[in-house]
Structures are given as C-alpha cells and as structure tokens.
PASEVO-7152 format. One line per 4 residues: their letters; for each residue x, z, y of C-alpha. Coordinates in nm, 3 decimals. Layout:
<rs>
a> X/Z/Y  ...;
</rs>
This chain:
<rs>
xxxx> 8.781/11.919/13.531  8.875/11.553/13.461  8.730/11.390/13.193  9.029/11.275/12.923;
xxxx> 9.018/10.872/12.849  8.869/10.857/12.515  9.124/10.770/12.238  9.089/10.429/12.095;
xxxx> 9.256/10.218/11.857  9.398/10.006/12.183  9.495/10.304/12.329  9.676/10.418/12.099;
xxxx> 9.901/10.096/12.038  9.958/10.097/12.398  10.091/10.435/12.353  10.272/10.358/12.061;
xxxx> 10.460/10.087/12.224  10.567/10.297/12.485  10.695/10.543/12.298  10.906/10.226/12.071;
xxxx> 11.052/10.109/12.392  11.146/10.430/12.489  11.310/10.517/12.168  11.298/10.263/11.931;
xxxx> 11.096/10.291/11.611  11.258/10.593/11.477  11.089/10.761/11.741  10.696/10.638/11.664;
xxxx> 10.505/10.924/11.501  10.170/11.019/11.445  10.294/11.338/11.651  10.490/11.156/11.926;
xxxx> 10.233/10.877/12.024  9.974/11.152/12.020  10.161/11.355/12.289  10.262/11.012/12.482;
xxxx> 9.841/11.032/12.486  9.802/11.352/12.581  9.658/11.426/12.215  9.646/11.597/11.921;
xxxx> 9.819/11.430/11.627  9.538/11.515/11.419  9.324/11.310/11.616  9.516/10.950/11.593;
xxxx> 9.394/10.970/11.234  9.030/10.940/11.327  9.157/10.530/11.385  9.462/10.519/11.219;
xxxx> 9.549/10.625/10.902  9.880/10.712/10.942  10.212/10.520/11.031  10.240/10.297/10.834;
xxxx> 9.928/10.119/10.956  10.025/10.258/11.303  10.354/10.005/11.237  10.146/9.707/11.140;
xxxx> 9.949/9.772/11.425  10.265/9.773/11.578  10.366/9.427/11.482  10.024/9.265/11.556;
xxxx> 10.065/9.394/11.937  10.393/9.236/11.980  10.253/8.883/11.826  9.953/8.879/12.006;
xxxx> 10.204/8.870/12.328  10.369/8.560/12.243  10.115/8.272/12.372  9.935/8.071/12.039;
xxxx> 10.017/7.760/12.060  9.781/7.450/12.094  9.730/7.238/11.815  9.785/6.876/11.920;
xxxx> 10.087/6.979/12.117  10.377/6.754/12.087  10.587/6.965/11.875  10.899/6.983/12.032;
xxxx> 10.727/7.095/12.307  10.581/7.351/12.103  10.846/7.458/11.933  11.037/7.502/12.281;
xxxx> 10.826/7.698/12.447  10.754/7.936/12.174  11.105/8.012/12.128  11.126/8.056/12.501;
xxxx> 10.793/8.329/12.462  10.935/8.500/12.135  11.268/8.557/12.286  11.130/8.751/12.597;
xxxx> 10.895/8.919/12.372  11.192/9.056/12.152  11.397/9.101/12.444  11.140/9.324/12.563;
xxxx> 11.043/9.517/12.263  11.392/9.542/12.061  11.273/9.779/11.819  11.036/9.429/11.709;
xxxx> 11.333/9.279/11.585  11.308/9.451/11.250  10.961/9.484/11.250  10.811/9.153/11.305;
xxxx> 10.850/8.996/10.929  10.886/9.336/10.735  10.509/9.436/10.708  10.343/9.382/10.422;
xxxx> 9.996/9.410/10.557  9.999/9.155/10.848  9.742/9.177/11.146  9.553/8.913/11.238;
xxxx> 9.767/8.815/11.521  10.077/8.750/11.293  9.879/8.536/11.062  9.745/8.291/11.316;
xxxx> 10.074/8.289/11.498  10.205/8.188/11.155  9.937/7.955/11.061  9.907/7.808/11.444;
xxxx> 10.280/7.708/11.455  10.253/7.544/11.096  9.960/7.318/11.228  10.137/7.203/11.540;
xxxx> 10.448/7.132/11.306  10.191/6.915/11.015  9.981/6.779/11.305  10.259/6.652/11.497;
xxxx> 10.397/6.442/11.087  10.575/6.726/10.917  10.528/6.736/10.567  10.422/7.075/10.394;
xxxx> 10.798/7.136/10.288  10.969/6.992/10.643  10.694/7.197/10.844  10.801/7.540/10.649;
xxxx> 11.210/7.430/10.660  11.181/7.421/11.010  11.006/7.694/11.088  11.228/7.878/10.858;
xxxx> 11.509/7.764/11.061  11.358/7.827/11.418  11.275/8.194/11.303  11.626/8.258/11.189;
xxxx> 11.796/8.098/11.519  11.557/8.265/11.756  11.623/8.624/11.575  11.967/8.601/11.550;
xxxx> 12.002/8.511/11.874  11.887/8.766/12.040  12.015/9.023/11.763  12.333/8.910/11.912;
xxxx> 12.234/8.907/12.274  12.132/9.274/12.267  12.440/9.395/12.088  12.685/9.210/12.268;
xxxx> 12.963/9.458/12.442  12.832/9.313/12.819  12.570/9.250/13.015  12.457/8.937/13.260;
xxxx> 12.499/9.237/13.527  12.853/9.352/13.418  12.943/8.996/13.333  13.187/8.839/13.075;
xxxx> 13.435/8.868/13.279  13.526/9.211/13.282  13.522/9.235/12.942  13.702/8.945/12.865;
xxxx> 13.962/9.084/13.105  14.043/9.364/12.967  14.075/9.165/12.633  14.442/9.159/12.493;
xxxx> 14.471/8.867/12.340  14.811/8.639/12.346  14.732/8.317/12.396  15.064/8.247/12.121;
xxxx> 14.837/8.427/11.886  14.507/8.338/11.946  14.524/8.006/12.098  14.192/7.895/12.041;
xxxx> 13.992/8.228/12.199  14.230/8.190/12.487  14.146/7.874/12.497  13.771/7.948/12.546;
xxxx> 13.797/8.226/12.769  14.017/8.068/13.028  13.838/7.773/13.027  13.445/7.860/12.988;
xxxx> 13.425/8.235/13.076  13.693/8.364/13.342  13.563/8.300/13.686  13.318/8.087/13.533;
xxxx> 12.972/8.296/13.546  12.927/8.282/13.194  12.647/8.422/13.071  12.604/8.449/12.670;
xxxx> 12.244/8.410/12.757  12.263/8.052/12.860  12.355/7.887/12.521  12.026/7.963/12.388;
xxxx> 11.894/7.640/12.519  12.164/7.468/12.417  12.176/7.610/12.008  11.756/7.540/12.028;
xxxx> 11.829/7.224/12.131  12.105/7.152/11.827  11.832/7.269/11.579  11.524/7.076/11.724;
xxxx> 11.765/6.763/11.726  11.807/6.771/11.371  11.480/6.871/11.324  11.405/6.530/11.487;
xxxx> 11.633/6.333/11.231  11.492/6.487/10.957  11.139/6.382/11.059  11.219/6.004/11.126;
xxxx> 11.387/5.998/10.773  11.046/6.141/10.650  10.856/5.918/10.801  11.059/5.625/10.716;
</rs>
C-alpha cells in the first residue's frame, strides 16, 4: 500500500485554503480540511488547536502571498505595486476579504507586511501620523475595491454591456446614468476593472500633496 503524506502544519493550510476557495470560510472546519487531506479530524489537532488558530493560520497564508516590499523603495512605487499584488491576492482568495484585518492573533506574515509597508512609507519622509493616514487610506481603497468588483452584477466575460442593456432607465429621468452609459460603457469595452488604476492613482496623488506640505 501507499504510504499517506504525513500531515503537517503546511499541509494542512494548503488544504485549508482549498477548501476556502471552494466554499468560502463558512465551509473551513476542523472536519472538512481533514477530509480535503484525506484525514481524520481528530488528527489536525495534533498542530492546530482548533479553528480559530486554523483561521489565523488562514490569514498569515494569504499575506505571505503578497510580495514584502523593499525598504528603500521609492514609495509610490511601493505603494503601486502592492496594491497591484493585494488585489490579485483577494481576487483570488475572496473569502480573505473579511479575514485579513479581523484576527486578533496575527501571524508573522501579517505583522511584517504591516510593519514592512510602514517603513517604506517613513523611509521614503512620511511622518509617523502621514505614514499610518495613508496606509489607512490605501487599505480601505484597495478592499473596497475589489468588494465591489466581486459583487458587481457582470463579469469582464459577460461584459457591461449586456447588463447595461437590459437596464431601463429613461434618459428624461436619469439623465446623468444615461449619460454615462451611452457615453463610457455601450460599445465601449468597459470593464469596471480598469478604474482601479485610475482611483489608486487619485489617492497616491494626494498622498503626494500631503507629503510636500509636510515637508515644507
């Protein structure tokens, strides 16, 4: 007979993560990670203690996979390409939307993600209080971005335009929608997914401004 892979506390985040993809975190168990594995529940808890530390494991996973950033990095830069990374990563793994910032035990990847993007920000001239504004701000664009990307009523495949079609909206009545539709989605390609670059941009512009002023 085969030999089983040993369990492991790698394996079974892998396994876990599968199993969130699949179903979302309502579905991660003790139970359903350990048949994902081919396993007893039972067994998980000889290197996890249970969910909850199977859910901060969880969250550590999915910030290890966004790249850490380098700390001399000119921080636009930085700040670019990490919202680039987290957005794929939550694109990916939608059940890490509400996971990410809810734990109350971080892993070690969340902290120096956390602490890695503050010391590009107060190497690169932010004050203490502009470094944690921004990143504030960067968190809350990049989530609720993609929030709305994954709940919108179309997809880049189905396009804009057949739901915007099918859209009764009198132009007498709604003159500034119909406005918008006829003139940046119909026949136009749109793609809801292309204005993330654009509303990154608006916030890192400011972000800009505000450090000038700061440094006088």
């Amino acid at each position: 007979m085969a030999q089983r892979t040993p369990l492991s506390r790698e394996r079974i985040i892998v396994g876990a993560m599968q199993v969130a993809d699949r179903g979302g975190l309502a579905a991660v168990s003790m139970r359903s990670v350990g048949k994902a594995l081919g396993a007893e529940a039972m067994s998980l808890y000889h290197h996890v203690s249970g969910k909850e530390e199977l859910l901060d494991l969880l969250a550590d996973a999915a910030f290890d996979e966004i790249p850490l950033l380098e700390i001399g990095t000119p921080w636009r830069t930085a700040m670019t390409s990490r919202a680039d990374a987290m957005r794929a990563v939550l694109k990916e793994h939608s059940w890490a939307l509400g996971l990410l910032e809810s734990r109350s035990n971080p892993g070690p990847a969340v902290m120096r993600h956390h602490d890695r993007v503050l010391g590009v920000l107060r190497h690169d001239g932010f004050d203490l209080a502009l470094a944690a504004h921004a990143y504030s701000a960067l968190d809350a664009y990049i989530y609720g971005f993609v929030l709305t990307e994954l709940s919108l009523p179309f997809t880049p495949d189905v396009g804009a335009d057949a739901f915007a079609e099918g859209l009764e909206l009198p132009a007498d009545e709604y003159p500034h929608l119909a406005e918008m539709l006829e003139q940046m989605v119909l026949g136009h390609d749109y793609d809801f997914g292309d204005e993330f670059g654009y509303g990154l941009d608006l916030v890192l512009d400011q972000l800009e401004v505000r450090l000038a002023a700061q440094r006088g």
